[in-house]
N, C-alpha and C positions, 0 to 999 in steps of 0.2 A: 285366467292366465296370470301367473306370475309376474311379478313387477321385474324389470330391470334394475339392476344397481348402479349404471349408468348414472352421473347425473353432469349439468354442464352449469357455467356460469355465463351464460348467452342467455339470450332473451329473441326467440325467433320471432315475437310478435314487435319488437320494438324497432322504430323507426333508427337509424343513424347506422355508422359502422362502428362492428364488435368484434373484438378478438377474444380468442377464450380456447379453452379445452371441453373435449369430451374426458371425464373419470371415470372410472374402470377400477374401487378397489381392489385390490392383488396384495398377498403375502408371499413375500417371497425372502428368500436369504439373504440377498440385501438388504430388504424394507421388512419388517416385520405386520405394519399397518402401511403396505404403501399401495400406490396406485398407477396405472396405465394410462397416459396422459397424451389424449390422442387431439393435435391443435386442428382446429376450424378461425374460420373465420365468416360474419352474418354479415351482409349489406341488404338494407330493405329500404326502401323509399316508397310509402303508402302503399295502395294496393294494385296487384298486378301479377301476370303470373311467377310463378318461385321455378330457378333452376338450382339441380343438386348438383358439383361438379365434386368428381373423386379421382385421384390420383393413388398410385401405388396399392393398388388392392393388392398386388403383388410387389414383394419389397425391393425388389431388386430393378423395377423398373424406372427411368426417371425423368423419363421429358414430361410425365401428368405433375409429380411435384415440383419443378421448377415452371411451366406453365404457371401454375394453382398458386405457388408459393408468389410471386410475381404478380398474379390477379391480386392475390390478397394483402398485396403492399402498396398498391396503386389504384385499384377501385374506388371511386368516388361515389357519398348517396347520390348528390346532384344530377348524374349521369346516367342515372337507372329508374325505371318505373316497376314495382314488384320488389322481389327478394332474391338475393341470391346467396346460395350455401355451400361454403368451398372448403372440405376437409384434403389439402393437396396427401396427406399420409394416410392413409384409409388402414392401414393397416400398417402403422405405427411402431410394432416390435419387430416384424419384418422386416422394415426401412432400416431401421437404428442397425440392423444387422446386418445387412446387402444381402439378404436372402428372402426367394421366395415366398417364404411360410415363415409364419413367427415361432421365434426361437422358444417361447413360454409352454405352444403346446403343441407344434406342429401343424399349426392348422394356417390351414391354405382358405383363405377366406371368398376367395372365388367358388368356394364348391361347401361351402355352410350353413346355404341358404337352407329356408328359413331363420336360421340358427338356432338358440335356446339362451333364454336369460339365466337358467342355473347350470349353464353347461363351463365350458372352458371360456377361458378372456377371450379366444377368437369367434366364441357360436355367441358368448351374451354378447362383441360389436355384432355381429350379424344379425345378432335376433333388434338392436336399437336402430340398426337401420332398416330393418323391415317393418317393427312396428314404428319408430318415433319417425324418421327423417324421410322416406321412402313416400308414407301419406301424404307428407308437404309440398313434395312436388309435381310441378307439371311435365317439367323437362328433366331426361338423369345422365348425365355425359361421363362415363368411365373410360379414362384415360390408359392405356394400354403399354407397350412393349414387350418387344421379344425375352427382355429379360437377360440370364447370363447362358442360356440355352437356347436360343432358336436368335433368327434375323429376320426380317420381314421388309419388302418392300414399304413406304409408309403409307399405308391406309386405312380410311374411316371406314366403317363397316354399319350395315342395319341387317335383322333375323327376317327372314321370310316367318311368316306370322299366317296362322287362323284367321284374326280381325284383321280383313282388308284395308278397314279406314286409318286402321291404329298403324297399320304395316306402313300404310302413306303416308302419314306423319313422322312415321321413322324414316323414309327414305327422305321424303324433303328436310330434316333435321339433317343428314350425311351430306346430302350435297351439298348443305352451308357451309359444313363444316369447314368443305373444298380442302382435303388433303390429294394428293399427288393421284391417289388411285382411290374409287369408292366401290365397296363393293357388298353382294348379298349375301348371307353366307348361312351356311344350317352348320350348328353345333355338332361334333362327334358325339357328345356326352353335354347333356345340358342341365343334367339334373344339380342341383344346388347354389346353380351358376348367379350373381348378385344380378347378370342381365335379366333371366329367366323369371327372379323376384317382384323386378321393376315392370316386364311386361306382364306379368301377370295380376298387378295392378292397376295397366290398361295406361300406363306411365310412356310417352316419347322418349325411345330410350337409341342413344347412339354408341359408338364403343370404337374406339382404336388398335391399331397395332403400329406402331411407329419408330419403325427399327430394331436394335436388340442388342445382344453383345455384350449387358449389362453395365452400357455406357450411353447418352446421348451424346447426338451431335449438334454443329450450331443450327445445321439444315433442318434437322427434327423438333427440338427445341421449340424456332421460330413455325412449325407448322403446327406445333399444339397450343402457341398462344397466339397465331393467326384464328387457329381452327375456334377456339374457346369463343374468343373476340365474335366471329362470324353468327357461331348459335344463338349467342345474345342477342346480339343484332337481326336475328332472327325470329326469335321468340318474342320481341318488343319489347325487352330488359334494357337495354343497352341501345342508349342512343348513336344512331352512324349509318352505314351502307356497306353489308359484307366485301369483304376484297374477296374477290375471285379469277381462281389462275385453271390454266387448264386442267382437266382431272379425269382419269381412264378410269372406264367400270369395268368390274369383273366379277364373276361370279365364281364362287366356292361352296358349290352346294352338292360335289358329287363325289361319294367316297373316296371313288379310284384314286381323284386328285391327292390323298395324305398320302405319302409314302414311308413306310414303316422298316427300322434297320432293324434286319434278324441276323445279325453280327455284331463282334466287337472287335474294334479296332480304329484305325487310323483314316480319318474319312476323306477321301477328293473331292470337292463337285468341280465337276465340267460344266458348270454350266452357269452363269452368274445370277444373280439376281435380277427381275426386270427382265428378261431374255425369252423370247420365243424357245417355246419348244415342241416338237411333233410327235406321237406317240410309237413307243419302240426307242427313242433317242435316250444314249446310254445320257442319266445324272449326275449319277457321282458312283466311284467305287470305293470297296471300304479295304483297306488291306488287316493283313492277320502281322500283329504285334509282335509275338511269340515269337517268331520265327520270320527269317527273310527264304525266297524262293516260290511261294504260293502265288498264285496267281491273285487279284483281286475280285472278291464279289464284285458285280455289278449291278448296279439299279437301273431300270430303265422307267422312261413317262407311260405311262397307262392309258393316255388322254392328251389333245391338241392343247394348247395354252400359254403361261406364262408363269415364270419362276416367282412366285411372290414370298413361297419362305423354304429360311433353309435350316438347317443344326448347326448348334454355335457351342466351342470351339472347334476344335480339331479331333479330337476324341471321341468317340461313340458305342452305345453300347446297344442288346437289342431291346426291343422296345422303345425306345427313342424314333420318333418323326425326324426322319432321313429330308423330304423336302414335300413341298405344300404345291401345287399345279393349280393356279385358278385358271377359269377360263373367259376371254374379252368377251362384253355383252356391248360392243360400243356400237 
């Protein structure tokens, strides 16, 4: 296999706290010899097990890097038995952008997995976290949001899983997390997903969604560096005793539940987020832009449950997820 060009000025084997970069050279029109400078930060205090935490795999998301960014300013060795690995911008050209996908190649680094060390700056980060960073750990916490297009109730999530035992450790990993709502959830598409990488490593891996709108709030904020805090205290990284608040589970493991706009236009929901809802009960309607007089498409629920996500902003087009129906497992 070819090497990565990757390279960092950390030292994951060394005891103390390190700041540093991951390098990525890149040419580009600005930089002729320049580089992709994607920051981490290493706290390791002898040995124990290593957690990976990442933020912004997507750029436009932001309660993972101000969490991460916040860990990484105030983590002490003294306080920790093991390693921990905290790159709060995972995907670094994205962030500097408020987009999605990095501006360098388009690439959405949630869907790169494995990657490729001689592919684009987003497949060689993906191929340094498959191969270099991904091995190192025990625990992999990918810090989530809705982004500038969807909204989400806030909750931590684990994959229903093959390996039972691995699946159990990923659910007792969510419930530490203790976000608002936890929930199981099967991917629409899971192929090249950074989750999909990590469990197929046989890695304890958990993942969020906490909020969206392509804004946090102080509410979500505070439950990604409660939740962070928790998994540590979890794992046996991080000396203390999880705080734990009430927390609804839900399951999202049944197609019907996505709901998909085959129009464009001006969207309603009826129906807020968090809210019961019954199946047949009208969503949201989309109206026709073009023109005023038309009546409004209407969406209706497919299935009993709960509004956990919806489309963010006001515009929509098709192909776009209209609204997300989990259903309570409490």
């Amino acid at each position: 296999m070819t090497d990565n060009p990757i390279n960092t000025d950390v030292d994951f084997g060394k005891d103390g706290v390190q700041h540093g970069h991951l390098k990525l050279p890149h040419s580009s029109e600005q930089a002729a010899w320049g580089a992709v400078m994607t920051p981490l930060t290493v706290v390791r205090n002898g040995n124990g097990p290593t957690a990976l935490l990442t933020g912004a795999n997507h750029g436009d998301e932001y309660e993972g890097p101000i969490a991460l960014l916040n860990l990484a300013a105030t983590l002490q060795q003294q306080n920790i038995t093991g390693r921990v690995i905290i790159v709060p911008m995972m995907n670094h050209p994205a962030f500097l952008a408020g987009r999605r996908t990095s501006p360098l190649d388009g690439g959405n680094m949630n869907r790169l997995f494995p990657g490729d060390p001689t592919g684009s700056p987003t497949q060689k980060l993906a191929d340094y976290f498959q191969r270099t960073l991904l091995p190192m750990a025990d625990l992999v916490v990918d810090i989530h949001a809705g982004g500038k297009t969807l909204d989400f109730v806030p909750f931590v999530c684990a994959h229903v899983l093959a390996d039972k035992e691995q699946q159990a450790r990923c659910v007792a990993a969510m419930q530490a997390f203790n976000a608002p709502y936890h929930l199981m959830i099967k991917e629409l598409d899971a192929v090249g997903m950074y989750d999909t990488a990590a469990e197929a490593l046989g890695k304890t891996f958990v993942t969020t969604e906490l909020g969206g709108g392509g804004s946090a709030s102080a509410t979500t904020a505070a439950i990604a560096k409660r939740g962070v805090a928790n998994l540590l205290m979890h794992a046996g990284i991080l000396a203390g005793t999880p705080e734990l608040n009430p927390s609804r589970r839900l399951e999202m493991t049944d197609p019907r539940g996505f709901i998909t706009s085959a129009h464009r236009g001006l969207l309603e929901l009826c129906v807020d987020l968090g809210a019961a809802v019954r199946t047949g009960e009208v969503i949201a309607q989309v109206y026709d832009t073009d023109r005023s007089g038309p009546e409004p498409q209407v969406y209706r629920a497919a299935i009993d449950g709960v509004l956990a996500g919806r489309h963010f902003p006001g515009l929509i087009r098709p192909g776009d997820t209209l609204a997300v129906v989990a259903v309570p497992a409490d």
